[in-house]
N, C-alpha and C positions, 0 to 999 in steps of 0.2 A: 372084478366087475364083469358080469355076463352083458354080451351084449352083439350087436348081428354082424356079421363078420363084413368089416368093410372090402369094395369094389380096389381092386390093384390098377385099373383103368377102366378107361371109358371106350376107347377102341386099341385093340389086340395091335401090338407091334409099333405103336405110335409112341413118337415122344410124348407126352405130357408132364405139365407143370401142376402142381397144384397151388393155387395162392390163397390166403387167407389174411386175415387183419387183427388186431387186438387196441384194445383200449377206443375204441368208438363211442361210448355211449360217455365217457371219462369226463368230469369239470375241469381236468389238470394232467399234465403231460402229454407226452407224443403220440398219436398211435405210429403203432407199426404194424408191418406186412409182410409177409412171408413168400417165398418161392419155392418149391421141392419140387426135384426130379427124383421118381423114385426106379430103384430097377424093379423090370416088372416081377420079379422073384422076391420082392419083398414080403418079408411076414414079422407079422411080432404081434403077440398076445394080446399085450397092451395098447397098442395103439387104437387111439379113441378123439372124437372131438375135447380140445384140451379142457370144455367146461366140466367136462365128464371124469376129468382123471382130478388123482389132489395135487398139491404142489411137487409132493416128492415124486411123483411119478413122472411130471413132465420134466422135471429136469432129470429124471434117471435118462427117461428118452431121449431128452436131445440130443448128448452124445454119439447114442445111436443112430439115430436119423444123420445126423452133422457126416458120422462116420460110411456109411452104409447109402448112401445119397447120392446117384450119378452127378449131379451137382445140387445147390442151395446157397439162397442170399438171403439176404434181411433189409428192406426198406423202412426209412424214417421222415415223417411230416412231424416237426414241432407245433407247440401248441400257438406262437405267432403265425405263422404257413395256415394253422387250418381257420384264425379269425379273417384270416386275407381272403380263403378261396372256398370254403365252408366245410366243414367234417365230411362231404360224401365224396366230394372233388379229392381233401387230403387221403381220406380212402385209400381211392384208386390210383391217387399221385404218388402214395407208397407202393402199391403192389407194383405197377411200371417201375420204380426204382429200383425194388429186390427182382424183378424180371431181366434189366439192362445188363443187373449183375451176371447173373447168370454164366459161367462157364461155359457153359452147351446149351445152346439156342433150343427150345422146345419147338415142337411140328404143333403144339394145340397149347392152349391155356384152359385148367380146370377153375373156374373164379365161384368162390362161396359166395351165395347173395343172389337176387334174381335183376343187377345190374350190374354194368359195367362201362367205361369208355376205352373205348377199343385200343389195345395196344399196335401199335404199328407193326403190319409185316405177320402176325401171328394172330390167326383163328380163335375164336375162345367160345365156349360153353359157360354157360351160370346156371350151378343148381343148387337148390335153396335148398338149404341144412348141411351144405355139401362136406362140412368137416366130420357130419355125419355118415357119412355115403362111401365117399372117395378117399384111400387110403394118403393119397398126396397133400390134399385138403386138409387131412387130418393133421399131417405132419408139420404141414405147415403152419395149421393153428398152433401145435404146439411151439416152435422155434419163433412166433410172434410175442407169445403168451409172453415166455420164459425170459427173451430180450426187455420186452417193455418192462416187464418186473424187476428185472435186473436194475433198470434205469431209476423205477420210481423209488425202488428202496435206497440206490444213490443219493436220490435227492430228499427222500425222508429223514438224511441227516442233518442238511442243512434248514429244514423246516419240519422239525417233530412235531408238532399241535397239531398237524394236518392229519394227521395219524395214518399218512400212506403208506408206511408197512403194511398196514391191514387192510386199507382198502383202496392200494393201488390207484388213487384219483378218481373211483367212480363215488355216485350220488350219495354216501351215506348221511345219517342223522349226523352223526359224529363228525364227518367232512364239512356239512351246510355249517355247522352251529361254530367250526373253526371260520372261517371265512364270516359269520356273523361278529365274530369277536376278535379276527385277527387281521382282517383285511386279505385283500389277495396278495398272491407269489408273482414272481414274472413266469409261473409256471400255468398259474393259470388262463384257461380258455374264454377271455372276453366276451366273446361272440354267443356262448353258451348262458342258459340260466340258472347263475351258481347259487341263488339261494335257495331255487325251487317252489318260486310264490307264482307261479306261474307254466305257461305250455313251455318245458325244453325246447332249445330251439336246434332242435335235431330233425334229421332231415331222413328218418329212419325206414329202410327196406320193410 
């Protein structure tokens, strides 16, 4: 897939992190959030915002990124955490959490989205599409993606009807019409509107 060669950084010589999120928009499961430090000599063909790659590709990449990655965490808000504090608060509550992780403290935070609640101690920038733009961003939509998917297909063993192999806990027909007929999981997100007779109660960028 062609596509415009993403940014290695935002300023020359500086740590940065890039963070990203997955499963936000989801009736069901965690989201997660990602951190990457990448070295600024990073390259790879592939690497793309992970909506943009197919499944095989982002998990061919993870490994690479995982391996080739001055450091890298992965933060988790379950689906109880985010009816407590709301889906944009869980957000950011993951991206701090895969940030604390962190190995090597970054000098800047690259944050996908045009908000953020400030991490302590560390500067951050928000640029919107950033998993498109910034190669860190990018990496780290993918090591979100790939995690949360890992999870939900976990859990699509112990609740098949939900058909979350296929759609990962976001909105589909298929999804609404399980939850019409089967009730909900303890997986899923209360606070959200699972059947879709109404405005989501999403609090979206």
């Amino acid at each position: 897939m062609s596509h415009s060669p993403l940014q290695p950084y935002l300023v020359q010589g500086r740590i940065e992190a890039g963070c990203d999120e997955a499963g936000r928009g989801c009736l069901a499961g965690p989201v997660y959030a990602a951190a990457v430090i990448l070295p600024p000599d990073f390259s790879n063909p592939l690497l793309n915002d992970s909506k943009q790659l197919t499944e095989k590709q982002r998990y061919d990449l993870r490994p690479v990124i995982e391996k080739e990655a001055i450091a890298w965490a992965v933060g988790v808000v379950d689906n109880h955490e985010i009816d407590k504090i709301n889906i944009l608060k869980a957000s950011f509550t993951a991206m701090h959490r895969a940030i604390s992780q962190l190995e090597v403290t970054p000098e800047h935070l690259l944050i996908d989205g045009n908000r953020f609640i400030p991490y302590p101690g560390i500067p951050h920038t928000t640029i919107v599409k950033g998993d498109g733009k910034m190669m860190s961003i990018a990496a780290a939509s993918v090591l979100a993606k790939t995690y949360r998917d890992d999870f939900m297909n976990k859990i699509a063993q112990e609740y098949p009807q939900y058909d979350w192999l296929d759609n990962k806990g976001y909105p589909t027909a298929k999804h609404r019409e399980a939850i019409r007929q089967y009730g909900t999981t303890p997986y899923h997100r209360m606070s959200f509107n699972l059947l879709g007779d109404g405005q989501l109660s999403l609090d979206l960028f």
